[in-house]
N, C-alpha and C positions, 0 to 999 in steps of 0.2 A: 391099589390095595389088593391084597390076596386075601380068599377064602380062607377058611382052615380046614375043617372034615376032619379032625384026629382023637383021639381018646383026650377028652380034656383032665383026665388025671396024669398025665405025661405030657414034659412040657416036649416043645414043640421044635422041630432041627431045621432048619432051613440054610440050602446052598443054591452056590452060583454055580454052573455048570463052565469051566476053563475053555478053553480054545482045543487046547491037548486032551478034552476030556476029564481032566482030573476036577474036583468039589474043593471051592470052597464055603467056608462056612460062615454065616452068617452067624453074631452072638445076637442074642437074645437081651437088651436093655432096659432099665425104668424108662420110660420115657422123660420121667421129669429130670433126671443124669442132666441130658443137654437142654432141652424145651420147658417152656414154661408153660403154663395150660392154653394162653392163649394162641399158641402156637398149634395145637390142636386144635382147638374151635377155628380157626382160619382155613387151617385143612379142610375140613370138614364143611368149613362156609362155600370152597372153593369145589366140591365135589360132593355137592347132597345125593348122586344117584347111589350111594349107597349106605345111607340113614333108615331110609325104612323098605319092607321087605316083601314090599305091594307095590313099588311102584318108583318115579324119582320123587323128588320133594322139591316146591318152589321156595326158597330160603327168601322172607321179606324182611326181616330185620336181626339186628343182632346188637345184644344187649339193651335188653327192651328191658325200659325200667316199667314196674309193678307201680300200684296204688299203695304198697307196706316198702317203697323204697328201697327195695331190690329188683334184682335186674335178670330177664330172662335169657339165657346163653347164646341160643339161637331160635326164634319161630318162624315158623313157615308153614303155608298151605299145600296139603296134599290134593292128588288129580278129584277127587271129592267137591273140595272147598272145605274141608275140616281143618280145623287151626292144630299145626302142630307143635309141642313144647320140647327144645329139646336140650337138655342139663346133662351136662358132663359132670362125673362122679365127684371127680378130687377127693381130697383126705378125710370124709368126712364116714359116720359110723351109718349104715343099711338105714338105721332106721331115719335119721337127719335127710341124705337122700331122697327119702322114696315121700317123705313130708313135704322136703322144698321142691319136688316136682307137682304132688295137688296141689300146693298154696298158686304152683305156677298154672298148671289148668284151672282150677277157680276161676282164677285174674283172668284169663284166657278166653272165659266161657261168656263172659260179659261184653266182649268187642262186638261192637255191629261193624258192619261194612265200612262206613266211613271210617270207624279209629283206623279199620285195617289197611285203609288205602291213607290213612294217614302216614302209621306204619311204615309202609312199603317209599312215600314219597319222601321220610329225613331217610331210609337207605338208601332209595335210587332219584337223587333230588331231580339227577338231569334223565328220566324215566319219561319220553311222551304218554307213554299207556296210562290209563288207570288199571285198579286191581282187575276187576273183569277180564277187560283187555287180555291185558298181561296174565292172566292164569289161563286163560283160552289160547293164546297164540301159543304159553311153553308146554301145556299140555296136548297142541294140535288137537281141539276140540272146534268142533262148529259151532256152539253155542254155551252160555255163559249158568254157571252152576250158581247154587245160593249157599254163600260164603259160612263159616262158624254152625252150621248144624251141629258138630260133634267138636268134641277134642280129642287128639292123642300127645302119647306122653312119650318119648325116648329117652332113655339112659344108658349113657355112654362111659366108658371106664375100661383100665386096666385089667380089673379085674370086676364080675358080678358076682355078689356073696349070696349063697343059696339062700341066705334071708330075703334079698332083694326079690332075687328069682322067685321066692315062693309068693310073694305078696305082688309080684307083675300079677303072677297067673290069676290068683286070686284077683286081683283088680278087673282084668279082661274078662273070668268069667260073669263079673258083675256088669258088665258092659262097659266098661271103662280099658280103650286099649292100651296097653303098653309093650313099648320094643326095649328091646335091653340088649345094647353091642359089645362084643368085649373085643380091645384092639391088641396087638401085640409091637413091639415096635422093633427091630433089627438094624445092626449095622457091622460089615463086615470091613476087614481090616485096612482095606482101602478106601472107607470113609463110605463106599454105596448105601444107603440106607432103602428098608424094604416095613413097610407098614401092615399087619395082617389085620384082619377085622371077622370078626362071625356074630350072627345073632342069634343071642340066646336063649331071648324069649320074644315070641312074634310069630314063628311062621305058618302056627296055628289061624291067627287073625290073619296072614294072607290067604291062606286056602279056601277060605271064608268069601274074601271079598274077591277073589279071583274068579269062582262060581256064581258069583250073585253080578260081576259085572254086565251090565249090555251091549251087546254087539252093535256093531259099525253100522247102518242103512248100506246099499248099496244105490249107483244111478237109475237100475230100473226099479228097485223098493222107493226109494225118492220121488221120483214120477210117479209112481201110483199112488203116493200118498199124497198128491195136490190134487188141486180139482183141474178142470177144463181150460180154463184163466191162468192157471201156474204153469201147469205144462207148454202150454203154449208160450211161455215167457224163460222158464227155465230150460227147453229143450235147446232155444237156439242159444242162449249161454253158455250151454253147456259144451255146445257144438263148435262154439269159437274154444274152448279152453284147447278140444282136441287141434281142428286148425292151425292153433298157434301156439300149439307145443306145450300150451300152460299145465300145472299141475292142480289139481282135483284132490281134497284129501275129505274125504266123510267122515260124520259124526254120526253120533245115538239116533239124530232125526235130521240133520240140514249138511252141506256144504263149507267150506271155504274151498278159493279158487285164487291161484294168485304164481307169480314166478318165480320157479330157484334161480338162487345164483351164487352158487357154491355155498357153503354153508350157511346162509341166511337165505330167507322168504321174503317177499311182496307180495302182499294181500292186496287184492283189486276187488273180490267181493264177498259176501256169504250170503248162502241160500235156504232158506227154513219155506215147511210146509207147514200148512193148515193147521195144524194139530201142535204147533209153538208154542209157547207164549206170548210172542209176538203175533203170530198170526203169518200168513201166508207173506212172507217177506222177501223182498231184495234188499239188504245193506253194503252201502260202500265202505271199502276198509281204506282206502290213500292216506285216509287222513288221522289214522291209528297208528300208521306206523313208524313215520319218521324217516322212511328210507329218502324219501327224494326230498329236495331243497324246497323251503314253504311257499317260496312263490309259484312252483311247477303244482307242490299240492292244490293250492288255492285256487288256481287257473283251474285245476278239472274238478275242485267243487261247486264253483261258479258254474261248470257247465251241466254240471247235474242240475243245480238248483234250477236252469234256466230251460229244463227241459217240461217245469212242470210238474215234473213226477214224482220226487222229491220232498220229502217234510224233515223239519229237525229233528233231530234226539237228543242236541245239547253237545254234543263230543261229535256226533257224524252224520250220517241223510241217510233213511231209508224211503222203500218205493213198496208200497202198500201193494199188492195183486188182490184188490176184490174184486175187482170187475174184466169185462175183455178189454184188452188192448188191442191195436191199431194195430197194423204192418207198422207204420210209421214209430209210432210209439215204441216196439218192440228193438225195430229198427236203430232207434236211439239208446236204447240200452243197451244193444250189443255196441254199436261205434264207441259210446262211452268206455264200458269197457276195453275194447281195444287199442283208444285212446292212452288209457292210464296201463294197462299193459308195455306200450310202447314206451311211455314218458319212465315206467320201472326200471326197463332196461339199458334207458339212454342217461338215466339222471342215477342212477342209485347211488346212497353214498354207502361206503364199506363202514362196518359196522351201525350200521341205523337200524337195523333187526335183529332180535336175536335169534337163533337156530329154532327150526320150526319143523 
């Protein structure tokens, strides 16, 4: 998808630049000429990083039927946890539009967590993660956000009629955000086709939430914010990750820690201090993510569990830091680790993670 940037009262010339130099031109199409709408929402299902104008967008379902027996186009959760709604235009008059998107936030505003990991499991049936999970790993966050706070609304179209655009703004300044994309669609004579997209109302609500974001902790801000008992526990974890090449990625307050391998991640653990919600934590990730074959996961669950140190959560095992640990004990949390480190690189299967 191309930007646009141009006087939007002049339409819009797009070329391919020839071998010899010379332009050709792309014409300027309805989109619906050849595609049907669903053909666009596909697109669009396939390439949310450019939906909204703050950030990507986790797409969990599409065509999400309502409690009034209509069906919402695309939802999906931004890096927030805010439930996104997002209605492509079609033929219909500004004000029908901008109606059946509240009717769709409404419906929207009412999901607790479970519908939405409902949601997310008839799209991704064969999904090991739950919602959590899977919005923490594709947003590479260390720890897990609280889901449906907010809603936003995107409208998507050919074209956005200054009536729509007037009543976004008016909507966002009420606190209610909305994005509004206008795409343009191209194909030049030898069938190349080129998709443009800008948005038109929105980038107010990024600037917004782009300043109000919080920064990354770093490894010495992270250490200082455990106690006595953490540091001591998280220093020599940390110190295997350098060791053995692993990758380190931080959050607002905690850790993950886990292996590339080439476009996908293996998560081995996450790190949270004292001031969590959890509390001064160690959690194992093996068993979130589906990389390696169940019986290799299983084997280094069992070895956690057997160390002792270990409680359930129901989905995985973490290791509580209130107190001091042992050499030994410490000990064992690093071999562990190193353990499942090794078993990542020797068992992974291709595609069991998604990009992280």
């Amino acid at each position: 998808m191309l930007g646009r940037g141009y006087d939007a009262g002049q339409p819009m010339r797009v070329f391919s630049v020839e071998p010899d130099g010379g332009f050709t031109e792309y014409e300027q199409l309805p989109f619906e000429t050849d595609h049907a709408e669903a053909d666009l929402e596909q697109w669009l299902e396939a390439n949310p990083g450019g939906i909204l104008e703050d950030g990507p967008l986790l797409i969990i379902g599409r065509q999400v039927p309502t409690d009034l027996g209509k069906s919402i186009d695309l939802l999906g959760v931004d890096r927030e946890g805010n439930v996104v709604v997002v209605e492509l235009k079609r033929d219909r008059t500004p004000r029908d539009v901008v109606a059946q998107a509240l009717e769709y936030a409404a419906f929207a505003a009412k999901l607790d967590a479970a519908t939405l990991e409902g949601i997310l499991g008839e799209y991704h049936p064969d999904e090991p993660l739950g919602l959590a999970e899977y919005h923490r790993e594709y947003f590479d966050q260390s720890e897990a956000v609280a889901f449906n706070k907010d809603q936003r609304i995107v409208i998507i179209g050919q074209q956005v009629t200054p009536e729509i655009r007037q009543t976004a703004l008016f909507l966002g300044s009420k606190g209610i955000p909305v994005t509004c994309v206008e795409f343009t669609f191209f194909q030049a004579a030898g069938g190349g086709r080129l998709l443009s997209q800008e948005i038109v109302v929105g980038a107010e609500h990024a600037r917004l939430q782009a300043t109000a974001r919080p920064k990354r902790v770093t490894r010495a801000e992270f250490l200082e914010s455990c106690d006595d008992n953490g540091r001591a526990v998280f220093a020599r974890i940390l110190d295997l990750a350098d060791r053995k090449g692993m990758s380190t990625r931080w959050g607002t307050k905690g850790f993950s820690m886990g292996v590339d391998l080439g476009s996908t991640r293996g998560i081995v653990c996450y790190g949270y201090p004292p001031a969590s919600r959890s509390g001064q934590t160690f959690y194992t990730g093996l068993d979130q993510v589906g990389l390696v074959p169940e019986e290799v996961a299983e084997q280094h669950l069992r070895k956690a569990e057997q160390t002792g140190l270990f409680a359930s959560t129901g989905k995985g095992w973490k290791c509580l830091i209130d107190r001091p640990f042992t050499d030994d004990e410490v000990g064992a949390l690093v071999a562990w680790c190193e353990s499942v480190t090794q078993a990542i690189r020797e068992h992974a299967v291709p595609g069991g993670q998604s990009p992280g």
